[in-house]
C-alpha positions, 0 to 999 in steps of 0.5 A, spaced: 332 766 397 333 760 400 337 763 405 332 769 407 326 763 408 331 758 412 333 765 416 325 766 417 323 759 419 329 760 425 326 767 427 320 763 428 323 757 431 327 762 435 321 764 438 318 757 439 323 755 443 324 761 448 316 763 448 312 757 445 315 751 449 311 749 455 315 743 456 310 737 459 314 736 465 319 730 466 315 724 470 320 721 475 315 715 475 317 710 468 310 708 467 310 700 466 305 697 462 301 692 464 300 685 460 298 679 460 302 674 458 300 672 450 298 665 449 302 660 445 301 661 438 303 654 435 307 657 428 314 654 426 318 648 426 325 646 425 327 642 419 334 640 416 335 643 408 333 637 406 325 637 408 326 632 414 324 634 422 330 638 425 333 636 431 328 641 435 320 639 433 318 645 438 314 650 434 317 657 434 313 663 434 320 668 432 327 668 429 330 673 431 337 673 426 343 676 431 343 677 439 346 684 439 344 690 443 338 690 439 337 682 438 338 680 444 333 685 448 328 683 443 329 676 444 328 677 452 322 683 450 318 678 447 319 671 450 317 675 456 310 677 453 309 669 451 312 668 445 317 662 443 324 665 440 329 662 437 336 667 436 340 665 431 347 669 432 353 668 428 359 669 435 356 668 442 363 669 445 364 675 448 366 680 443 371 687 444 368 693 440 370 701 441 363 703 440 357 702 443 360 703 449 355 709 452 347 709 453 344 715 453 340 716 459 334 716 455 335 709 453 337 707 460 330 709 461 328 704 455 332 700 459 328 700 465 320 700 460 322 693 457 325 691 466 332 689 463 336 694 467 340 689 471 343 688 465 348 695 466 349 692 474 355 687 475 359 690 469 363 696 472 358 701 468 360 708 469 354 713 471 354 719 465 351 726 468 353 729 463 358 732 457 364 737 458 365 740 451 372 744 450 374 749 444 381 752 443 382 752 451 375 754 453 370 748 455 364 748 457 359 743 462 352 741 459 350 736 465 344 732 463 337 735 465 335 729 470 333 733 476 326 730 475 328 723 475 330 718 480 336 718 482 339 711 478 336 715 471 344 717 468 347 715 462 352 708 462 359 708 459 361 700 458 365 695 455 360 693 449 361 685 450 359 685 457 352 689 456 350 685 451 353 678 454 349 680 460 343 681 456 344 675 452 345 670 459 338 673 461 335 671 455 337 664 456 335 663 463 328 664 459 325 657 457 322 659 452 328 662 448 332 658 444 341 662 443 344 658 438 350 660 435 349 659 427 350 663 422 344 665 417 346 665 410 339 666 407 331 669 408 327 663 405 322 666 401 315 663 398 311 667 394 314 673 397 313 672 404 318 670 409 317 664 411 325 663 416 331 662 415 337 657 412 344 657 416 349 654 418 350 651 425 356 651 430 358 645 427 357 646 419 351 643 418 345 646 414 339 647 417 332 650 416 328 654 421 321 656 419 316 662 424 311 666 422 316 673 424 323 673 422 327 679 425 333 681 422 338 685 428 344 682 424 347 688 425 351 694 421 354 688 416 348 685 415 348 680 409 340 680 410 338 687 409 338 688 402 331 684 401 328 687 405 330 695 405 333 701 400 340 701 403 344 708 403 350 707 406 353 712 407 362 712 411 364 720 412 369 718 416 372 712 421 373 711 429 380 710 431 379 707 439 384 707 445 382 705 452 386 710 456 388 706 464 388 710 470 387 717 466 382 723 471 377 726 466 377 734 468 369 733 470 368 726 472 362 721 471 362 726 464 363 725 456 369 730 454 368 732 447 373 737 444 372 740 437 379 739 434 382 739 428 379 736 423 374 733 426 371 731 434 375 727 439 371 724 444 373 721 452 368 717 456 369 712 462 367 705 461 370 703 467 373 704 474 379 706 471 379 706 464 376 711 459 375 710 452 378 715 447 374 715 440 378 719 434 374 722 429 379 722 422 374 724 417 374 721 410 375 713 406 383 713 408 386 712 414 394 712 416 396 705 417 397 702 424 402 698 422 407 702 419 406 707 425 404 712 421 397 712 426 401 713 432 405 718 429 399 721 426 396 721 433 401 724 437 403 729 433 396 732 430 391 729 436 395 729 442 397 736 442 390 738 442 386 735 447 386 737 455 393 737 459 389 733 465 388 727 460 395 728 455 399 723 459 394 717 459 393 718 451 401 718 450 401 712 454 395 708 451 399 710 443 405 707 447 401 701 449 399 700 441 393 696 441 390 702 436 383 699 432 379 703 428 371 701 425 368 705 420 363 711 421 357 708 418 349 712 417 344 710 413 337 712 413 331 708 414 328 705 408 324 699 409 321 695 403 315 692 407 316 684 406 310 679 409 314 675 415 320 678 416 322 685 419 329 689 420 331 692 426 338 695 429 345 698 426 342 692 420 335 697 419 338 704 421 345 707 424 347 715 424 353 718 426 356 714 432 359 721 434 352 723 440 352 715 442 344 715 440 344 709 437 342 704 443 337 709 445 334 708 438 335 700 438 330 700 445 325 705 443 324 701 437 323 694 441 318 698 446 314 700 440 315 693 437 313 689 443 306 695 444 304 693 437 306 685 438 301 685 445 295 686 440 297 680 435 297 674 439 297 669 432 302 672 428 301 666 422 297 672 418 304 674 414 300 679 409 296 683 415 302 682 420 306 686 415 300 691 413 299 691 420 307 693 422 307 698 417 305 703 422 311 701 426 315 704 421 312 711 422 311 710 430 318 710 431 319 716 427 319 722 432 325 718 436 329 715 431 328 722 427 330 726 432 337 723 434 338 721 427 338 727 425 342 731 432 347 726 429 348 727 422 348 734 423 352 736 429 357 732 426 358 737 421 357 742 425 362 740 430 368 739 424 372 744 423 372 747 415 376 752 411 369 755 409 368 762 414 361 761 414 361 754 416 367 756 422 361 761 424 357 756 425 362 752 429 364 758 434 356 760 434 354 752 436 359 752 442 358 760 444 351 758 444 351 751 449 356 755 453 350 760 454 346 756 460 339 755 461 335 753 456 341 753 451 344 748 454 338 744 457 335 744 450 339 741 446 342 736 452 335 734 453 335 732 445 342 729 446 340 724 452 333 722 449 329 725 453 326 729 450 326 727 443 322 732 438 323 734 431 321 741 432 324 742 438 331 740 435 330 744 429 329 750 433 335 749 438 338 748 430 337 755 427 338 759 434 344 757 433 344 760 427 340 766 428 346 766 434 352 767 430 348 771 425 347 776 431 354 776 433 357 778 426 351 784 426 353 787 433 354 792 434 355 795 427 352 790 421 357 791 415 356 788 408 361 783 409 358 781 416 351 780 413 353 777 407 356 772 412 351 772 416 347 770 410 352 764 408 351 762 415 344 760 415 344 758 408 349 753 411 346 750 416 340 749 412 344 745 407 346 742 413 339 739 416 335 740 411 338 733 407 338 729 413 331 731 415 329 730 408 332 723 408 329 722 415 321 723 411 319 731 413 311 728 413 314 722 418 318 725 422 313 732 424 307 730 422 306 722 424 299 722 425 298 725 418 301 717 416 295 712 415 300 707 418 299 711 423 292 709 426 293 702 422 289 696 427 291 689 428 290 684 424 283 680 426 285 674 429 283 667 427 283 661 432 289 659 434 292 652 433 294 648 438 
């Protein structure tokens, strides 16, 4: 039965997306928002963990606990608008990471919407126009749909630790931010309401901030989280990382992607002439790098698989030995509303690295955080702020649900399978994107962030499927194909239907339906001064 409705809800959807989906057209102009700057709220004080006045009597009006991507573009959102920001990061040197490494273009719009992207120039970012996608020796070029953009709009491959430290010097040439290194051991809670942080300076001495907001962005190890979210953690695989020196990419300026055996392996430039390769190995274990069963493991499975054009540079990368990996986490958005404090970033949500989302969720997040704040100039009312930024949570859904759930389930499309129906669904999602028009456009559309809707992305899934379905009944239906057919669409509804489960069906399709969603700002009371 399930089957039969998951395969009657794609007809539909099949329809929309061919028939129904006007799309509004793309703006070449980001649309820039005017403010005027928000007056200074006195609202917090330093002290040392034993009640006396820290060594800074400035007031702060927002801790923010991390300066990663999403820490330190908060950081620079905010002091921007008028506020005094204090952030506290646990390692201010610059850090060498194997994901993060590329930005949508739809979060480099983000980017240019919060005036932070310099922030890409000066590094040697790499402009992404787009994917090459390779199956069993055939490929297929998806190019991003930025014809209705300006010429700068593309994604960026990079080195990780020079984006965030060239965000984090931007934060610093601010007067009204403070970038400490510390690291944050504990929330300090009053009655149920956050009221700073205790943490330990660079130099061991403990110390007390306090601020009206605290914002904890300390990323996907985030000891802080569980008291103000419901984690879910999920680790379906890992990430081995090389970088690959002076290797010609087939299609230049694009992600490769290749639909390996067991699961998806990835190439894209982060630098004039290095390529960053990201190996999925599914599952807990991985081979051991010292013993060399890693490097034995990539030459005699991975290697054999991936394009001749870029084989001699992988060989070498695995000679070279500087082999690391990082585990694949995803957890969906949980929050536990708690008055004076807010999560954001990998601490607040994360999917599957796998489409390189999770920066471009990160911004959004901050653009529709920094819309909300502009309407709060005293932020000393913890209990109506929190009421207030409950609609914060619902706000970001669309996005943020999108690119979740394009993560999660074309990860499990992608990954190869014994099942028949699942290895259908497989041949079906390349076939389909290797069609062109709006096939293509479609789905890349989702993947870029810019255009980032739930139904569209759920219309785009089951096309697919109902495209397998067809392939397997024609030219003559059998019963064996139809049976499969009928597995293939129950499949991808066990496939997307948890994911969107998780994300919040109300939330994710029906925002405006959320009370949250229309919540007003707190009414304000008289500053002081």
């Amino acid at each position: 039965m399930s089957g039969v409705l998951a395969f009657l809800l794609g007809l539909f959807l099949l329809h929309f997306t061919f028939f129904g989906n006007k799309k509004r057209p793309l703006t070449k102009k980001v649309r820039e928002d005017s403010y005027s700057k928000v007056p200074f709220v006195r609202g917090g004080v330093l002290e040392t963990a034993n009640g006396g006045v820290g060594r800074d009597g400035d007031a702060t009006d927002v801790i923010i606990v991390g300066a990663g991507v999403a820490g330190a573009a908060l950081a620079c959102t905010l002091a921007k608008d008028g506020r005094r920001v204090h952030v506290i990061e646990r390692d201010l040197s610059e850090q060498d990471r194997i994901v993060g490494e590329l930005l949508q273009p739809g979060g480099y719009l983000k980017l240019l919407e919060l005036d932070l992207a310099d922030c890409v120039q000066e590094i040697d970012a790499q402009r992404i126009l787009g994917y090459a996608l390779y199956k069993d020796g055939k490929s297929a070029h998806l190019s991003y749909p930025l014809q209705n953009f300006t010429s700068d709009v593309a994604g960026r491959g990079f080195h990780n630790g020079r984006f965030i430290q060239r965000m984090r010097e931007k934060a610093a040439t601010l007067s009204n931010v403070r970038l400490e290194q510390g690291t944050v051991t504990s929330l300090i809670e009053e009655k149920g309401t956050v009221k700073g942080v205790t943490y330990k300076t660079k130099t061991g001495e403990e110390v007390r901030a306090y601020a009206p907001l605290t914002v904890v962005c300390d990323g996907c190890f985030s000891n802080l989280r569980r008291s103000l979210c419901h984690p879910k953690v999920d680790i379906p695989s890992h990430f081995v990382g090389l970088v690959l020196e002076n290797c010609n990419l087939p299609f230049a300026n694009h992600g490769h992607v290749i639909l390996a055996d067991p699961s998806p392996i990835l190439f894209y430039p982060i630098g004039s002439d290095e390529v960053r390769c990201l190996v999925d190995v599914p599952g807990q274990k991985l081979p051991s790098v010292a013993s060399g069963e890693m490097a034995n493991y990539l030459k005699s499975i991975v290697a054999p698989q991936i394009p001749r054009e870029i084989y001699p540079s992988f060989i070498a990368a695995i000679e070279k030995g500087n082999i690391r990996s990082m585990p694949n986490r995803s957890m969906p958005a949980s929050p536990q509303p708690t008055p004076g404090a807010l999560l954001m970033g990998d601490a607040f949500n994360m999917r599957h690295p796998l489409t390189g989302g999770g920066m471009t969720v990160a911004l959004s997040d901050i653009v529709v955080l920094r819309d909300l704040l502009r309407r709060v100039p005293n932020l000393n009312d913890a209990a109506a702020l929190c009421k207030y930024l409950e609609s914060f949570y619902t706000l970001r859904k669309p996005v943020a649900s999108t690119i979740n759930t394009l993560a999660g389930a074309l990860y499990k499309v992608f990954c190869a399978s014994p099942d028949p129906a699942r290895k259908e669904m497989r041949d079906a999602c390349f076939d389909y994107l290797s069609l062109g028009g709006t096939c293509s456009s479609g789905p890349v559309s989702l993947l870029s962030g810019l255009n980032p809707r739930p139904l569209v992305l759920v219309s785009h899934f089951f096309a697919v499927a109902i495209y397998g379905v067809g392939r397997l009944c024609l030219p003559f239906p059998s019963p064996k194909r139809m049976w499969l057919g009928a597995r293939l669409i129950s499949g991808a509804s066990g496939i997307i239907f948890p994911i969107i489960k998780d994300e919040g069906v109300r939330q994710m399709f029906f925002p405006a339906t959320v009370p949250a969603y229309h919540r007003s700002p707190p009414p304000q009371t008289a500053r002081v001064n």
